[in-house]
C-alpha positions in Angstrom: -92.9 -81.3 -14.5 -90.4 -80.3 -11.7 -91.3 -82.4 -8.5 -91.6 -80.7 -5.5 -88.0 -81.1 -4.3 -86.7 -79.6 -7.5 -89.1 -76.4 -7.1 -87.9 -75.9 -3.3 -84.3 -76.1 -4.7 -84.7 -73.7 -7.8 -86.6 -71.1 -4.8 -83.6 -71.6 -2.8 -81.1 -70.8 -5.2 -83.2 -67.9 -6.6 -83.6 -66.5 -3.0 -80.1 -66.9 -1.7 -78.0 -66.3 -5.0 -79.2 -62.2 -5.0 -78.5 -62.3 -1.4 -74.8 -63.3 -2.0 -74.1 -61.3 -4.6 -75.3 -58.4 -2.7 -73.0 -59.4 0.0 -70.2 -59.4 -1.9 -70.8 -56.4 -3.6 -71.1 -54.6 -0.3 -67.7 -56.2 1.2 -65.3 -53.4 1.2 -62.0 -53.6 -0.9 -59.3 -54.8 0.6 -57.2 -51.7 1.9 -53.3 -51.1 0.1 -50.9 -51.7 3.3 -48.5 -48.7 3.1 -45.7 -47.2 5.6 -44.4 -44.0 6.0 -41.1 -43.6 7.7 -41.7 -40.7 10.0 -45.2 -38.6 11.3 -44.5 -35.5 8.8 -44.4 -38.1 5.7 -47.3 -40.0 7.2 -49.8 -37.4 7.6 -49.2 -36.5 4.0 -49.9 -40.0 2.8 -53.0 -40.8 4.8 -54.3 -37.0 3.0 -53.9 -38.8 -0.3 -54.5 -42.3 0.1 -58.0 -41.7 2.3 -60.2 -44.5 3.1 -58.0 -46.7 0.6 -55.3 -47.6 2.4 -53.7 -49.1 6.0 -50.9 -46.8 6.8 -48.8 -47.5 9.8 -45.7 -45.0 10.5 -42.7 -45.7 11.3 -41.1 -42.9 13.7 -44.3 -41.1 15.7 -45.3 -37.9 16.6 -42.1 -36.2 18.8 -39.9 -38.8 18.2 -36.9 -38.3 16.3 -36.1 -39.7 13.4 -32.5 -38.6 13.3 -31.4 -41.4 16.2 -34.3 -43.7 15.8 -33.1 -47.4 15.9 -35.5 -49.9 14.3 -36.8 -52.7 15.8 -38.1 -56.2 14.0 -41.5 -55.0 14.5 -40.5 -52.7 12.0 -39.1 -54.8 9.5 -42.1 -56.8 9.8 -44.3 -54.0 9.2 -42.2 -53.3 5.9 -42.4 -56.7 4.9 -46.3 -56.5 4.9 -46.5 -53.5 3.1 -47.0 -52.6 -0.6 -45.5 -49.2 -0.3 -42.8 -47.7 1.6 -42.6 -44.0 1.4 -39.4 -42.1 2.2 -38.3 -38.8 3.0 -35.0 -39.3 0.9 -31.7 -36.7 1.1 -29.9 -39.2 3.6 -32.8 -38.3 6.1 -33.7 -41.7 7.7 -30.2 -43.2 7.8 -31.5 -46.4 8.8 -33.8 -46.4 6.4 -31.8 -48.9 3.9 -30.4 -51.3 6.6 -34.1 -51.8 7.2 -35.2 -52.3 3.9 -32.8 -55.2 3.1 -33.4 -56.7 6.7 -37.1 -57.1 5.7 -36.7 -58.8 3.1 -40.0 -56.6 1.4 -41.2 -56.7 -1.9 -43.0 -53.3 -1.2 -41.9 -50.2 -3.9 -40.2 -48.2 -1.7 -41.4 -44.0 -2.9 -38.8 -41.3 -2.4 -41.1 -38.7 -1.6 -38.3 -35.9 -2.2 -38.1 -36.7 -6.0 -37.8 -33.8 -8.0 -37.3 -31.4 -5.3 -33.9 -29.7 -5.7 -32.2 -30.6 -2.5 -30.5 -27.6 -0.6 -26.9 -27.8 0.4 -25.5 -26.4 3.3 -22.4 -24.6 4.0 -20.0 -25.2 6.9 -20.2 -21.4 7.9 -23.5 -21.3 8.0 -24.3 -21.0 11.6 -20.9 -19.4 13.1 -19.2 -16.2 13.3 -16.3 -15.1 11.2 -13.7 -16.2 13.7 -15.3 -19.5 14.6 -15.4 -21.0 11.2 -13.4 -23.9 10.2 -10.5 -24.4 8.0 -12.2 -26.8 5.8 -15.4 -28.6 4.7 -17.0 -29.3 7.7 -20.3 -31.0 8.4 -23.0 -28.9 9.6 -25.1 -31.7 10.4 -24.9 -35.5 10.6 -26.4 -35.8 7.1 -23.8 -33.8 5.7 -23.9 -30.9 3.1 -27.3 -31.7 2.3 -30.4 -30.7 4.1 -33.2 -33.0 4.2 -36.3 -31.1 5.7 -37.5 -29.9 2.7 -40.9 -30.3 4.2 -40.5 -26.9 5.9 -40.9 -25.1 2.3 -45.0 -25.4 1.4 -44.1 -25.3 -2.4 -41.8 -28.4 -1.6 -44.9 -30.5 0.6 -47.1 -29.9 -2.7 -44.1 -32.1 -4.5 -44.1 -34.3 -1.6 -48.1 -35.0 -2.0 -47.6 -35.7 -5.7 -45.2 -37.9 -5.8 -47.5 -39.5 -3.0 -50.1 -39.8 -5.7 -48.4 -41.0 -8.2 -46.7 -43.9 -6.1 -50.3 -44.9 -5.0 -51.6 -44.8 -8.3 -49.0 -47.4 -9.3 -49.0 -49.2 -6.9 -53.0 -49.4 -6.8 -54.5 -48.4 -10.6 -58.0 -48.9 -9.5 -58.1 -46.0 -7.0 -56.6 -43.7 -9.1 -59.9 -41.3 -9.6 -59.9 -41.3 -5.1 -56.1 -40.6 -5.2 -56.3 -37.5 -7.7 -59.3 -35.7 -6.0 -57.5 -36.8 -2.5 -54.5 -34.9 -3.7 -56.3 -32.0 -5.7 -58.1 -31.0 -2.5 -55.5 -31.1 -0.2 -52.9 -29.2 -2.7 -55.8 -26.3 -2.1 -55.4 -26.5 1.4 -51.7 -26.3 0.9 -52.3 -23.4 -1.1 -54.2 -21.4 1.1 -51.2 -22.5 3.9 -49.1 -21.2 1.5 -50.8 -17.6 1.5 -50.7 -17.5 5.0 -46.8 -18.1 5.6 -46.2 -15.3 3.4 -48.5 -13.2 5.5 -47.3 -13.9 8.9 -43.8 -13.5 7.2 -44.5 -10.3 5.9 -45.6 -8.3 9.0 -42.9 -9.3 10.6 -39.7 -6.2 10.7 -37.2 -6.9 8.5 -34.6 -6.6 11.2 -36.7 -9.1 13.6 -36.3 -11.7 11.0 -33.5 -13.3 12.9 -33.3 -16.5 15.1 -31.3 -19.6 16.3 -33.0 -23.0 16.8 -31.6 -26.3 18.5 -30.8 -28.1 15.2 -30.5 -27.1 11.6 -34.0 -28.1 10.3 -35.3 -24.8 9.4 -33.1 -24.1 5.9 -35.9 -24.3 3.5 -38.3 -22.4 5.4 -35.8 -19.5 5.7 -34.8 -19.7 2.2 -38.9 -20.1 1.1 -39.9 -16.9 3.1 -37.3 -14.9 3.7 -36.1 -15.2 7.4 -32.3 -15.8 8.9 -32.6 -19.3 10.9 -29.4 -20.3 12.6 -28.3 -23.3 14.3 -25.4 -23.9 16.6 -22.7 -25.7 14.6 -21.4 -28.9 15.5 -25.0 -29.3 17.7 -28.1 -31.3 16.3 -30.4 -33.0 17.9 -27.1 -36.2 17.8 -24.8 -34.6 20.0 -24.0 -32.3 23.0 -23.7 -29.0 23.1 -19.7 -28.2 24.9 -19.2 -25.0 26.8 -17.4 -23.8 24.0 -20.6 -23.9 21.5 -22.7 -22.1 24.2 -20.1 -19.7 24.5 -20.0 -19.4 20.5 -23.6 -19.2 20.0 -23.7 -16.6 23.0 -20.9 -14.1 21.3 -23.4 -14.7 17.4 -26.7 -13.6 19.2 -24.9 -10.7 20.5 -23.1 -9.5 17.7 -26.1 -10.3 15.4 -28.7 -9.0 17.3 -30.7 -12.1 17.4 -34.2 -11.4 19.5 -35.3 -14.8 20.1 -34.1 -18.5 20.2 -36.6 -21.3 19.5 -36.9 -24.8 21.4 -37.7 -28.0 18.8 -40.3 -30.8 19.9 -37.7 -33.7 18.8 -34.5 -31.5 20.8 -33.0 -31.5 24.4 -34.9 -27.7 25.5 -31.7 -27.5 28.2 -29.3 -26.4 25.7 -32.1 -23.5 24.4 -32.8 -22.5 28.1 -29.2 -22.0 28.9 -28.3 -20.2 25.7 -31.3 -17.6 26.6 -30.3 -17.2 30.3 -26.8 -16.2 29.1 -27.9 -13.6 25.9 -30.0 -11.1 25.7 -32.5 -13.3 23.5 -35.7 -14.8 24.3 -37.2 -18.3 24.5 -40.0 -18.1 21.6 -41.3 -20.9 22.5 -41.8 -24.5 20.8 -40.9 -24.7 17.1 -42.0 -28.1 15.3 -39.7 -29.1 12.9 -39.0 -33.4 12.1 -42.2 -34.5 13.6 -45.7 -33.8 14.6 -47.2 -33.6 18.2 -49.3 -36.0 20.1 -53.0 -35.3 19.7 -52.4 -33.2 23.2 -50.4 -31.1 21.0 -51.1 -28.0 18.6 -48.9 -29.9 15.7 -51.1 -33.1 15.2 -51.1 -32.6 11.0 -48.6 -30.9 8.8 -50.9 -27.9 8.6 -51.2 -27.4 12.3 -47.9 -27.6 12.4 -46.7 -25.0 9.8 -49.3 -23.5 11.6 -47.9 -23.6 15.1 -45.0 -22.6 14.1 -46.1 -19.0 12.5 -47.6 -18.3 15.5 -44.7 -18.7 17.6 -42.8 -17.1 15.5 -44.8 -13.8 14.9 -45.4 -13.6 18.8 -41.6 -13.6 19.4 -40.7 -11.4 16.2 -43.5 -8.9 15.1 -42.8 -6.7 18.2 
């Protein structure tokens, strides 16, 4: 016969043991830490990863990514991460110097894999006369553009490489990461079918304009529109009075009706360009990272988004 001691012992155990165990079952999961090297990237992954992960980004919203200088805040973030997703095609120079500095473990997730990377020509952005005598870089990362972003058919590769590197890196979420990604593909869809609307009322002869820096390639090449950048400018260097003068003489002769300030870009060198042509400010184009929340760029939609607008105000009439 158990004594009374025993009997207040076996209650306690049967009352507190389902207690615990429903405790623990409640405690959430640990979250995967993850980093994303710039705002773009980063609103990508925390549309796949969800609830799952702890994502901290690297390079925020209207900062540029291009001149960023890490700090050792950021190697330390890196060093506490699992996964580091990338952008890739030489776009975060930095990027490897970092890496090694942190000494992290973390899979590091080129986020561009599989996407055929665009080169660039030297004579892209010039007139006839102005164009050099030999290979020249049209931007400081070279013959290849990195934005690839600005192509919809290329973020879709973006989120699924996104997938897949969380999958690895976290097998037990895999079923949240696939219906993550499935559902915001379909968003990217229906983006999709809206570029090619806005594109497509606009005149074919309208379809012209410069920007600040070469970031626009893919877009152009995606949909159909002409999107120049001064040569020898990006968002790295100073324009001289003999680019302005250049870019001046190609609006003219091309006919270009409308030049377009970026969010990460100096507007100076856009304001003087239109005082001294005959084209139009357009307004704000987003192109290597989102806005604030004060902004109308705040996710990767709004910002393809944003930028249709301001381009179909500028060019439709």
């Amino acid at each position: 016969m158990l004594s009374r001691r025993s009997l207040l012992a076996a209650a306690l155990v049967l009352g507190v043991t389902p207690a615990l165990a429903q405790s623990d079952a409640a405690a959430p999961a640990a979250k995967l830490p993850v980093v994303a090297s710039f705002s773009i990237l980063g609103d990508f992954v925390k549309n796949v990863g969800g609830d799952r992960i702890a994502m901290t980004t690297i390079v925020g919203p209207n900062s540029d990514t291009h001149v960023y200088q890490p700090t050792p805040n950021d190697a330390k973030k890196l060093a506490a991460a699992k996964v580091v997703f990338v952008n890739g095609l030489g776009f975060e120079g930095w990027m490897d110097r970092l890496v090694k500095a942190s000494g992290t473990k973390a899979t590091v997730v080129v986020a561009t894999t599989g996407i055929k990377p665009r080169e660039r020509t030297a004579d892209e952005p010039q007139d006839d006369d102005e164009k050099p005598k030999g290979k020249k870089e049209a931007h400081a990362h070279g013959a290849i553009d990195p934005h690839a972003w600005q192509s919809v058919a290329n973020a879709k590769v973006y989120v699924a490489n996104i997938r897949d590197g969380l999958i690895a890196a976290d097998p037990a979420g895999k079923d949240v990461y696939t219906a993550n990604a499935a559902a915001y593909l379909a968003k990217l869809d229906a983006l999709q079918a809206d570029v090619l609307k806005a594109v497509a009322a606009i005149p074919d002869d309208h379809r012209r304009i410069i920007t600040s820096h070469d970031a626009f390639g893919y877009f152009g090449d995606a949909y159909g529109l002409k999107l120049l950048a001064p040569e020898g400018v990006s968002t790295e260097s100073e324009a001289s009075a003999k680019d302005v003068g250049r870019i001046i003489r190609q609006i003219k002769a091309q006919k270009v009706p409308a030049v377009f300030l970026e969010n990460v870009s100096d507007p100076r060198l856009m304001d003087r360009i239109a005082k001294e042509s005959s084209a139009k400010v357009g307004g704000t184009l987003y192109s290597d990272a989102l806005s604030d929340d004060k902004g109308p760029a705040t996710t990767y939609i709004d910002m393809v988004q944003s930028n249709l607008r301001a381009l179909s105000a500028a060019l439709s009439s």
